[in-house]
C-alpha angles and dihedrals in degrees: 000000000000129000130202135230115232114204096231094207095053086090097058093039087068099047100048122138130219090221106050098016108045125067089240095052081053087056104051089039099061088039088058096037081052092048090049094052097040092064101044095049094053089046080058107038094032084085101055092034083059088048099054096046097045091057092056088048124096118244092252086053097052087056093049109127101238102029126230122254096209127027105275085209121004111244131183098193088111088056090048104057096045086058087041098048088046103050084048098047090040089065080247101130115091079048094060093043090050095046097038114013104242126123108225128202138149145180098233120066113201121132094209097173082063086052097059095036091055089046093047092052090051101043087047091054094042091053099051093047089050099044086044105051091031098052086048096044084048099048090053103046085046092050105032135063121207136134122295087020090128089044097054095055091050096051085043076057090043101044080060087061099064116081111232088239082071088060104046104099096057093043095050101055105039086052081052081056104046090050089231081114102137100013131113095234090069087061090044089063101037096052088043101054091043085057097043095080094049081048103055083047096059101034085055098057091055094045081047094058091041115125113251092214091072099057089040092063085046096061087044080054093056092242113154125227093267091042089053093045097047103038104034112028106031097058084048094050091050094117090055091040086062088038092059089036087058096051096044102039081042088056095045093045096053102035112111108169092072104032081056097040099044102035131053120226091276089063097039114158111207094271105058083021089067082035076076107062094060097093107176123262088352097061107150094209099189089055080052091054100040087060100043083054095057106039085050088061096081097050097044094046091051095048091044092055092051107026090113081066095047093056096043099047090051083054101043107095089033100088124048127211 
């Protein structure tokens, strides 16, 4: 009896194909995959990249027809009067004067630095509310089993559909009723309640995922539920903890319906803060951008510094094993 040898690659030699099997196809393809990327990314980019030029534009500049691509000549007036209009709106001026010797006025009367450091004190309470009330939602409906269990996580799913526009009625005016109507606190609950539910989801993948053996050798050792929660799986879930902060603190920094519709001019967050520097037809836009620029630094800086936790939190609960 004679047996014969079968080539294993003849199948896929007659079913090559010129695009995926030939040097040229390689070709085309990577040229294709670049110019791909290459738009989208300038779709992307092309905004930020108009942002940063026009702030370093002069006013006469901004209003050329056709505008310039590129800064024709780099200034920093935009920059200028931001700072100005800050230090005087601050109440920083005679300080500066004393200190400098420079007299210091402007036109325009924003306190921006007040700006970033509301909305940093909001996004930072929302996001621990949220991160909070959301990791021990989360440990419990990942840990326990009762009734309605199913239901409520679809309701926490549900409750991320609705815009918050759909929702602005109710919380005004129980806000209204709880007099927290044009304070900061009443931010701080909202965002972190709108966060709670992304939180629990996320929180849940990665207690889901969490090895049994572990919390076994916790309960030899007499630890209680809460022991166990807070000593041992807390300082283990600390990637998806940052994770959960980001998005929240991400989603309070940049709202603006409610921040307009909740606080008067003197409790501004950034977003309805830089709504204020659009004045009509005399809008100034590099002042716009400049400020946009600078209250964007702190944000940037702090995710730069802990985006490797913010990757590997959103992956945490993906892979088993």
């Amino acid at each position: 009896m004679t047996t014969q040898d079968t080539d294993p690659t003849a199948e896929f030699r007659k079913n090559q194909s010129w695009l995926y099997d030939s040097k040229a196809g390689g070709y085309v393809r990577k040229t294709a995959i670049s110019l791909l990327t290459l738009l989208i990314g300038s779709f992307i980019l092309f905004p930020l990249y108009w942002m940063v030029v026009t702030a370093f534009k002069t006013t006469s500049e901004i209003q050329q027809i056709p505008p310039t691509v590129f800064p024709n000549d780099f200034s920093f007036e935009g920059f200028r009067l931001v700072i100005e209009s800050s230090i005087q709106a601050g109440g920083y001026a005679g300080l500066v004067q004393d200190l400098l010797g420079i007299t210091v006025t402007s036109a325009i009367d924003i306190n921006l630095l007040g700006l970033v450091l509301s909305s940093l004190k909001v996004a930072v309470g929302a996001g621990v509310i949220a991160v909070v009330l959301g990791t021990g939602a989360s440990y419990v409906l990942s840990r326990r089993d009762f009734r309605g269990k199913n239901l409520l996580m679809s309701l926490l799913l549900a409750s991320l559909m609705f815009p918050g526009t759909a929702i602005m009625v109710p919380e005004w005016e129980l806000i209204s009723y709880l007099g927290l109507f044009n304070t900061h606190l009443a931010l701080v609950l909202i965002y972190g309640a709108m966060t709670a539910p992304f939180v629990v989801w996320l929180m849940k993948g990665f207690f889901d995922d969490f090895p049994d053996s572990i919390l076994e050798a916790s309960r030899i050792d007499q630890c209680t539920p809460f022991e166990t929660f807070w000593y041992v799986l807390v300082p283990m879930a600390r990637n998806s903890l940052i994770a959960s902060f980001i998005f929240a603190f991400l989603l309070a920094w940049n709202e603006l319906v409610f921040a307009l519709t909740l606080l008067d001019n003197s409790k501004f967050t950034v977003p309805p803060g830089l709504l204020t520097f659009v004045q009509g037809f005399n809008t100034q836009w590099n002042v716009v951008a400049a400020a946009s620029i600078i209250v964007s630094i702190p944000v940037l800086a702090g995710l730069a510094y802990i985006q490797r936790y913010f990757v590997q939190g959103l992956t945490g609960g993906a892979i088993k094993g």
